[in-house]
LOKEGU-343094 format. One record per residue: residue number from 1; x, y, z negated of N, C-alpha, C, O in turn. Coordinates in pm, 1 decimal. Layout:
N
[rec NUM; [X; Y; Z]; [X; Y; Z]; [X; Y; Z]; [X; Y; Z]]
...
REM end
This chain:
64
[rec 1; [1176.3; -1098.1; -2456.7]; [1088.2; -1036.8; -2553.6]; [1029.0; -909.9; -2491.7]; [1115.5; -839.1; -2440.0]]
[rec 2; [900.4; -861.4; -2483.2]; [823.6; -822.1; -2432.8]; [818.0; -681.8; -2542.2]; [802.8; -712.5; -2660.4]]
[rec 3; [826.7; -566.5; -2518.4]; [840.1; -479.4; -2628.3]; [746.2; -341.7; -2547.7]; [771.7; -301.7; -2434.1]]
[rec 4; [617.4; -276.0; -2652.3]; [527.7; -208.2; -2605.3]; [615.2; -110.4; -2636.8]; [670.5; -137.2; -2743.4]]
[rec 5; [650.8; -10.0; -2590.3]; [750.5; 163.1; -2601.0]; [647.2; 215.5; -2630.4]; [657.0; 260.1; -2744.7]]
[rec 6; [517.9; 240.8; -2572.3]; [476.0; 356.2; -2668.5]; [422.2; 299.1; -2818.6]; [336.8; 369.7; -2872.0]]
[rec 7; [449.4; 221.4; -2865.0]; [384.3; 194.0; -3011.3]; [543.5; 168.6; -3078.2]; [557.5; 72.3; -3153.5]]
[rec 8; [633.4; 236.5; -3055.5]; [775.3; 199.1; -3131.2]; [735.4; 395.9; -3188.9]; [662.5; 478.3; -3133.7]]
[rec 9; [817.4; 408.2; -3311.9]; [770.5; 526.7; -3340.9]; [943.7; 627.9; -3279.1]; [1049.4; 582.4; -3235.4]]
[rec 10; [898.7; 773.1; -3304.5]; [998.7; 844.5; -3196.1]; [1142.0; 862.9; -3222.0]; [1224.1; 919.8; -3150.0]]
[rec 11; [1168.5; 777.8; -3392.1]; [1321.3; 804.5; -3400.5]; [1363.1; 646.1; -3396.1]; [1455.9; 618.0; -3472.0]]
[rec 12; [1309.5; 539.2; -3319.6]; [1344.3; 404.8; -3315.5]; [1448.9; 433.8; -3137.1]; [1412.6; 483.7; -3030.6]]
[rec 13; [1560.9; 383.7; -3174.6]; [1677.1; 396.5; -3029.6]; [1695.0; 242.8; -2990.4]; [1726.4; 143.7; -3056.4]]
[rec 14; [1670.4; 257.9; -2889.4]; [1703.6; 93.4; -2800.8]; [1858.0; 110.5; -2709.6]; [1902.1; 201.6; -2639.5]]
[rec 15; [1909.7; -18.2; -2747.9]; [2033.0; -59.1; -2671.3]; [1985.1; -103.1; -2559.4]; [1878.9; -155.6; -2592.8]]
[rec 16; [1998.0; -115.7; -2437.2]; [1991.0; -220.5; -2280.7]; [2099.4; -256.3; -2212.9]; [2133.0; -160.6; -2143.0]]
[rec 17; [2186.7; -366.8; -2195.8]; [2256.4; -474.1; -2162.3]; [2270.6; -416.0; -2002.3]; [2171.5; -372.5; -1943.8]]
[rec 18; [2365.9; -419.1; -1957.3]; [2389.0; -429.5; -1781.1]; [2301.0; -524.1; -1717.9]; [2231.3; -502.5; -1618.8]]
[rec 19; [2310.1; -628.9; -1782.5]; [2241.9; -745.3; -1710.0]; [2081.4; -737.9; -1725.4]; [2005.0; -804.3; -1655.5]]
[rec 20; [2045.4; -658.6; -1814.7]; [1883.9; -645.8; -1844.5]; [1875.3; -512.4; -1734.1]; [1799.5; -513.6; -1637.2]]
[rec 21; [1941.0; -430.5; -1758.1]; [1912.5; -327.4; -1601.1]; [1928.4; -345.2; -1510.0]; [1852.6; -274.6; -1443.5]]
[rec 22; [2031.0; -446.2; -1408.3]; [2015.3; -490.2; -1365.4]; [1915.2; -593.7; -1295.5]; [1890.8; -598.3; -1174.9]]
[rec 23; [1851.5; -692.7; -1416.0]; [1755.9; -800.7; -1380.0]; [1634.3; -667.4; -1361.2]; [1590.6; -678.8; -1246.7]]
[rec 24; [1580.1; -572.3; -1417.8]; [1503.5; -506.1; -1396.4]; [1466.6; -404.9; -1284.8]; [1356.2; -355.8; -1261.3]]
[rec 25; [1600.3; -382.8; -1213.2]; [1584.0; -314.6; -1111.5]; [1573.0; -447.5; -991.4]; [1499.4; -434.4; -893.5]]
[rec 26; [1638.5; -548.2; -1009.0]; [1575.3; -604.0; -907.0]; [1416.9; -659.2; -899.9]; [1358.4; -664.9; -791.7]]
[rec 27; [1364.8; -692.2; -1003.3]; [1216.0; -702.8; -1076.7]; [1162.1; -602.7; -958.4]; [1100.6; -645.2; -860.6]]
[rec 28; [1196.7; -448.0; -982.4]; [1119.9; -331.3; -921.3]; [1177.3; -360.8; -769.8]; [1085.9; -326.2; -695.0]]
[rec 29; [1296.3; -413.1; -684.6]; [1316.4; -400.7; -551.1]; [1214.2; -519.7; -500.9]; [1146.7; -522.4; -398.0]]
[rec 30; [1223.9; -611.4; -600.2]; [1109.0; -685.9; -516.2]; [965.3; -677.0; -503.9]; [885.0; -717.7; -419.9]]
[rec 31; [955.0; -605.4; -623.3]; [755.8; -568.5; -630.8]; [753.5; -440.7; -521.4]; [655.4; -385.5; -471.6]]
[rec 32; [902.9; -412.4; -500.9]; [859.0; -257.8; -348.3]; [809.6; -388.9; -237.0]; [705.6; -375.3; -172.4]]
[rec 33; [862.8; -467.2; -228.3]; [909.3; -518.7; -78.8]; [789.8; -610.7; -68.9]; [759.2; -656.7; 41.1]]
[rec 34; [695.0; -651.0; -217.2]; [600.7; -738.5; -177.6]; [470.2; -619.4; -120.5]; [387.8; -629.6; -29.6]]
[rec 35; [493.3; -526.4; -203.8]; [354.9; -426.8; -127.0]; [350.0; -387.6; -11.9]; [450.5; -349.9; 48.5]]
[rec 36; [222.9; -389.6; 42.6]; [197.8; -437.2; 180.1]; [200.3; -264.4; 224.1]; [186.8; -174.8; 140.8]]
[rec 37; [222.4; -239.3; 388.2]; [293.3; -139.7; 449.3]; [152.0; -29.0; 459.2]; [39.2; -50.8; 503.3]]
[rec 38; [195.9; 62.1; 415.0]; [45.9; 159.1; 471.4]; [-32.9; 102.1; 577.6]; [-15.3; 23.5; 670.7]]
[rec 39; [-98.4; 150.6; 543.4]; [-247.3; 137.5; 684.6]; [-238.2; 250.6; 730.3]; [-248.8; 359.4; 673.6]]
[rec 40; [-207.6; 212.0; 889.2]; [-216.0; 319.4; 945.2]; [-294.2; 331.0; 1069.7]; [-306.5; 247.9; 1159.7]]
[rec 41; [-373.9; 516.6; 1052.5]; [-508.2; 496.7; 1169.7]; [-466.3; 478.8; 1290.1]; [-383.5; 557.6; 1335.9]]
[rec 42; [-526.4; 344.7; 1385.9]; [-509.7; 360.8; 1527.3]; [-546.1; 446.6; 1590.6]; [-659.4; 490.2; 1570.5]]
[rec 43; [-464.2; 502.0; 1689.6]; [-492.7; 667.8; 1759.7]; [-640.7; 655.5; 1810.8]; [-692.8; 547.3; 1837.8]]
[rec 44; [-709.4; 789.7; 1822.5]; [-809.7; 788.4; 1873.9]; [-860.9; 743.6; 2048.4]; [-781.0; 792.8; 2128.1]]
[rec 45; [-928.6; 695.3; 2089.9]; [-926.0; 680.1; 2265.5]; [-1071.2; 707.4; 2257.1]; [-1160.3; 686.7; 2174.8]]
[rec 46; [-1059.4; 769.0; 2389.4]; [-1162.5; 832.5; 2448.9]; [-1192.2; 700.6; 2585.0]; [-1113.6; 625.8; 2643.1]]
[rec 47; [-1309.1; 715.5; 2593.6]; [-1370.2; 586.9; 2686.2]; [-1478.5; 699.3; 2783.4]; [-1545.7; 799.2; 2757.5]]
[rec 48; [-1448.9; 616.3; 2906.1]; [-1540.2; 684.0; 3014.3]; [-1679.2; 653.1; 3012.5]; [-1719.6; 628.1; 2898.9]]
[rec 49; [-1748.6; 648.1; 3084.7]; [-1899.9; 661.1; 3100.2]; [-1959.2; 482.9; 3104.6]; [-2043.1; 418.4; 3041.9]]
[rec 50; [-1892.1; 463.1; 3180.9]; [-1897.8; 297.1; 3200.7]; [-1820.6; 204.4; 3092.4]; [-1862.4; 92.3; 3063.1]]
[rec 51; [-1707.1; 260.1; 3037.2]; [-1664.0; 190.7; 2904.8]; [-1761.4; 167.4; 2820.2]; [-1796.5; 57.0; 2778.7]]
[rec 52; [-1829.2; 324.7; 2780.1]; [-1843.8; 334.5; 2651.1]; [-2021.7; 256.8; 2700.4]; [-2080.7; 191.0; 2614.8]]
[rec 53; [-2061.0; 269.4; 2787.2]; [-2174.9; 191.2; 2811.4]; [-2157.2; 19.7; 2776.1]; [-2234.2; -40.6; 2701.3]]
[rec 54; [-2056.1; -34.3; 2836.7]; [-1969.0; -154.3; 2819.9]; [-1963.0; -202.1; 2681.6]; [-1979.0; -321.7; 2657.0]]
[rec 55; [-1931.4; -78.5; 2550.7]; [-1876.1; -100.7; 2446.1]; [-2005.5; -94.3; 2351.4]; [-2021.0; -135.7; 2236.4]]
[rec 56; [-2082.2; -36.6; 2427.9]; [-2252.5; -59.8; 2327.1]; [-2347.6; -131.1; 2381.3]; [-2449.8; -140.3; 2313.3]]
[rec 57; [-2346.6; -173.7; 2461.9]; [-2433.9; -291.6; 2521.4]; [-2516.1; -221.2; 2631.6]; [-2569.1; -290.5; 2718.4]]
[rec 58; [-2529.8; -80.8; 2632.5]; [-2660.8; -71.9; 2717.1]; [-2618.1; -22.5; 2828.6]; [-2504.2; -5.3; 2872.2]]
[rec 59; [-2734.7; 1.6; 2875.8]; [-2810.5; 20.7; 3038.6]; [-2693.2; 167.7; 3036.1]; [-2654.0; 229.0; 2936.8]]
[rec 60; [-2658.3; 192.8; 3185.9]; [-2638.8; 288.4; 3252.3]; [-2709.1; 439.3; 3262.6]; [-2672.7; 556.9; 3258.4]]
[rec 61; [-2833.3; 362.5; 3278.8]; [-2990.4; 432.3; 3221.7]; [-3031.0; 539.7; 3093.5]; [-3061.2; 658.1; 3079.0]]
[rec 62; [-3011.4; 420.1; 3013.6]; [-3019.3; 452.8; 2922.3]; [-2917.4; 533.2; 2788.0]; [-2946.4; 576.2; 2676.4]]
[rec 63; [-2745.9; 522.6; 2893.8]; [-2689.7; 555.1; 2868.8]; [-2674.3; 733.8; 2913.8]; [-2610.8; 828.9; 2868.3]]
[rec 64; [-2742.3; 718.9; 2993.8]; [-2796.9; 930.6; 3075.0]; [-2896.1; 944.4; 2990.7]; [-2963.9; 1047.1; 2991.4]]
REM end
């Protein structure tokens, strides 16, 4: 049974079962373990004269 908490009014007290805290914390260990791992930035690299010519297509030339 599916129960909205904020629409229960503020002197309504709930009981919870071992086995319902339980089933619920594992609920939450597995929704950690399905979210996917930060993104993280690949370090910056610096490219030489002829790389970075290499890495944009152009002329040598046109790269001065």
């Amino acid at each position: 049974m599916k129960i909205d908490i904020e629409q229960l009014p503020a002197w309504v007290k709930l009981e919870v079962s071992k086995e319902d805290l339980l089933a619920f914390a594992e609920k939450l260990r597995v929704a950690n373990e399905m979210k996917a791992p930060p993104q993280t930035k690949p370090p910056d690299e610096l490219l030489n004269f002829n790389q970075m010519c290499a890495f944009l297509g152009i002329a040598k030339s046109t790269g001065y």
